[in-house]
C-alpha positions as CSV (number, residue, x, y, z in Angstrom):
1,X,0.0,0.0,0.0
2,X,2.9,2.4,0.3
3,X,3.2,5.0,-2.3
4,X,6.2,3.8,-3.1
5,X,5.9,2.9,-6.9
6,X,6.8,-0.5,-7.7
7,X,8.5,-1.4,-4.3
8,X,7.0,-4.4,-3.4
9,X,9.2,-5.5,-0.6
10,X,10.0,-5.6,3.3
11,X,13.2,-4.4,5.2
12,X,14.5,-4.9,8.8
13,X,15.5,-1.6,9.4
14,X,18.3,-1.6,12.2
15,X,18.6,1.7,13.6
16,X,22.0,2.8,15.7
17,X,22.6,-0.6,17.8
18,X,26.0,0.6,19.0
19,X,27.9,-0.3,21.8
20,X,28.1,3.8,23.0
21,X,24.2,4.2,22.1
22,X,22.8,1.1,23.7
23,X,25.1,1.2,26.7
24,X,22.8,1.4,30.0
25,X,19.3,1.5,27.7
26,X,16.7,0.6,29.3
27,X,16.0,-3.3,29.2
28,X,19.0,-3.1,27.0
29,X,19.5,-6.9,26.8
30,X,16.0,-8.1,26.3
31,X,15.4,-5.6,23.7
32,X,18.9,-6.8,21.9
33,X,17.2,-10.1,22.1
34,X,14.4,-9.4,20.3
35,X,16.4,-7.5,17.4
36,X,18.3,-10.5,17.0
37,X,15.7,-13.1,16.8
38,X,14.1,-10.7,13.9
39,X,17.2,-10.4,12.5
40,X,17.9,-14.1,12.2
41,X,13.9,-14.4,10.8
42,X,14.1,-12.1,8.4
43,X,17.7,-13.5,7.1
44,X,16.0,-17.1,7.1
45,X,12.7,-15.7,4.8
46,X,15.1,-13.6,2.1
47,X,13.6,-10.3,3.9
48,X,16.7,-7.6,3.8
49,X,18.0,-6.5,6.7
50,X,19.5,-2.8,6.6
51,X,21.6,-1.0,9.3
52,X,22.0,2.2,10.2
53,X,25.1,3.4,12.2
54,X,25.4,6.7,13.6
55,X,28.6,9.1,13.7
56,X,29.3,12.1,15.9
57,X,31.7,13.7,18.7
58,X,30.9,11.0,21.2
59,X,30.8,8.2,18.7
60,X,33.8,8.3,16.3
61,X,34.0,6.1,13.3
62,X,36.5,3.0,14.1
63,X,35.5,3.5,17.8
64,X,34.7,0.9,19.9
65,X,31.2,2.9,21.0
66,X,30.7,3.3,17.2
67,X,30.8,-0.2,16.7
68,X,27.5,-2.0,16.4
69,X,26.6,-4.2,19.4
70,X,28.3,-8.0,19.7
71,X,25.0,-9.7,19.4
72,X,24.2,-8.4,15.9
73,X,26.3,-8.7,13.5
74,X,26.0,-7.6,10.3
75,X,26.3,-10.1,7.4
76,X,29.1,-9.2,4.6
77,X,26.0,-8.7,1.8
78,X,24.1,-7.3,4.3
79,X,23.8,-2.9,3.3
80,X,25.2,-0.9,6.2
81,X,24.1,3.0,5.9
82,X,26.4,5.3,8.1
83,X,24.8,8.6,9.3
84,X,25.3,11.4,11.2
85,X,21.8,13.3,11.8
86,X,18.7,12.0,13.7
87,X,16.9,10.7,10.7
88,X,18.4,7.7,9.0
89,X,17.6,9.3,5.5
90,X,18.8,12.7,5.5
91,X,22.4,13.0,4.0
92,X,22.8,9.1,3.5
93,X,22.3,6.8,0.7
94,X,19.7,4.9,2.6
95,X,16.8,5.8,-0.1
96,X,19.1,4.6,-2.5
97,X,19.6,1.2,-1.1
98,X,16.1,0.6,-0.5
99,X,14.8,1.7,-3.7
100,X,17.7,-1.1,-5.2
101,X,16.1,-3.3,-3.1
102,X,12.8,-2.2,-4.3
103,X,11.3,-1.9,-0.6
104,X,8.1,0.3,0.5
105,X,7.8,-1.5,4.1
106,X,9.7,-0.6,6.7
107,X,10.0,-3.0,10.0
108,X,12.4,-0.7,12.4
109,X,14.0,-1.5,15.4
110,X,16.6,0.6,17.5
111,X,18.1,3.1,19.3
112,X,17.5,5.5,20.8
113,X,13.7,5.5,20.9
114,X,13.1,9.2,21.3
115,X,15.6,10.7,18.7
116,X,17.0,8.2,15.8
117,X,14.2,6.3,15.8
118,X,11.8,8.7,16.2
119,X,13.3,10.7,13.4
120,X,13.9,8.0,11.4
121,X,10.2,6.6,11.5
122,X,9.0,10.2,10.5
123,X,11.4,10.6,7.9
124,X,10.3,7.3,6.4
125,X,6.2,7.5,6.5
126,X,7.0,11.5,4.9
127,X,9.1,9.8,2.0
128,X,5.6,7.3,1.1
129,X,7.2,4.3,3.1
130,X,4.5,1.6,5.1
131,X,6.4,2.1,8.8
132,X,6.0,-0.4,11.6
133,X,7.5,0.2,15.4
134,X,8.5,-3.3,16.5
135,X,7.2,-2.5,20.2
136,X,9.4,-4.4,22.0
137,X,12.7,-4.1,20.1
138,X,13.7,-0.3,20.5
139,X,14.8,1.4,23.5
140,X,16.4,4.6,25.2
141,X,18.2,6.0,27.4
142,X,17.3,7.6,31.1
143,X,17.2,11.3,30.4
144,X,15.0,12.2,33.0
145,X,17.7,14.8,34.4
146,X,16.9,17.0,31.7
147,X,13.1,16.6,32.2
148,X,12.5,13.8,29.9
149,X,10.4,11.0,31.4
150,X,11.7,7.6,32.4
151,X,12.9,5.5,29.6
152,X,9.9,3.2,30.1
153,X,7.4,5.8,29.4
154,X,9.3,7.0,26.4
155,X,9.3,3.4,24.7
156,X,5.5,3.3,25.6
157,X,4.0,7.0,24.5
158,X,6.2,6.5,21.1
159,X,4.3,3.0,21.1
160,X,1.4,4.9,21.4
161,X,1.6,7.4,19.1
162,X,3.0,5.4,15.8
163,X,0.0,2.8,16.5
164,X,-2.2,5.8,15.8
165,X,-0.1,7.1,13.0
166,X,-1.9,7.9,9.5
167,X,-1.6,9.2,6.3
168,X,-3.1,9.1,2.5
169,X,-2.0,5.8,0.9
170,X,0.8,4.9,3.4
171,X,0.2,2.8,6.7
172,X,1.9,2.4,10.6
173,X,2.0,0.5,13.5
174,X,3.6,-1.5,16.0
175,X,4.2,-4.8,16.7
176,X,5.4,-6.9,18.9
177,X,8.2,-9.1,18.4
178,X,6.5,-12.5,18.1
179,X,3.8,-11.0,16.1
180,X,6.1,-9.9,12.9
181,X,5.2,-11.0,9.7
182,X,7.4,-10.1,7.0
183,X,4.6,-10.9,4.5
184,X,2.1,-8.3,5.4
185,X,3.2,-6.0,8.3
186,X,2.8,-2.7,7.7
């Protein structure tokens, strides 16, 4: 249903699962779990899997907190998008990859749940991309010293909100983990 012209096919979308992003995220490990065993799905049904690693001060390319986390691992065919703003398509060649790959759904999982995903899942419904929050497979950070809210209520309100997302000819969602479907979510 996306508005994606002839782009027929699902990604796993694997937003910024560094070791310097993930490190201390809330249920960090359960939610690396659950990447994982979609990662290893989608390899096993011929659905792409795409990652997304982000650059900056803090994480430096060749870093060891740039790296992405031991659990996933990347496969040598597998496309990996570096990036160094908030939304996984601005400045990258990630439309390009996808379009090769002739995808119009978006399965994302990731870090961290209220800026590069966030962003990312925005800048993917704008661009006529179906979008679906895994809800149990993206996570954050505490920030409540700066006012945010605990990470727990940030995973759920973004929950929330992309459930109720909508737009002409495109669709969103969430799901959880045991619930993807490669065929038909989103």
């Amino acid at each position: 249903m996306s508005t994606l012209a002839d782009r027929p096919h699902t990604a796993l979308l694997v937003v910024d699962v560094q070791n310097g992003v993930v490190a201390g995220a809330y249920r960090r490990d359960d939610v690396v779990a659950n990447m994982a065993a979609l990662v290893r799905r989608a390899r096993r049904e011929g659905v792409p899997v795409v990652w997304v690693r982000h650059s900056d001060a803090r994480l430096v390319p060749g870093g060891d907190d740039w790296q992405i986390v031991p659990e996933l691992v990347p496969a040598e065919a597998e496309p990996l998008v570096d990036k160094r703003y908030g939304d996984s398509f601005e400045d990258t060649e990630l439309e390009s990859v996808l379009a090769g790959l002739r995808v119009g759904r978006l399965v994302v999982v990731g870090a961290q749940t209220d800026a590069c995903v966030r962003s990312t899942l925005h800048g993917a419904f704008v661009r006529g991309y179906d979008t679906t929050l895994v809800a149990d497979a993206h996570t954050t950070q505490d920030r409540t010293r700066w006012g945010a809210p605990p990470p727990g209520q940030v995973v759920a309100h973004t929950n929330l909100y992309w459930t109720h997302q909508q737009a002409p000819g495109r669709t969103a969602g969430t799901v959880a983990t045991k619930d993807v479907d490669f065929a038909t979510t989103a």
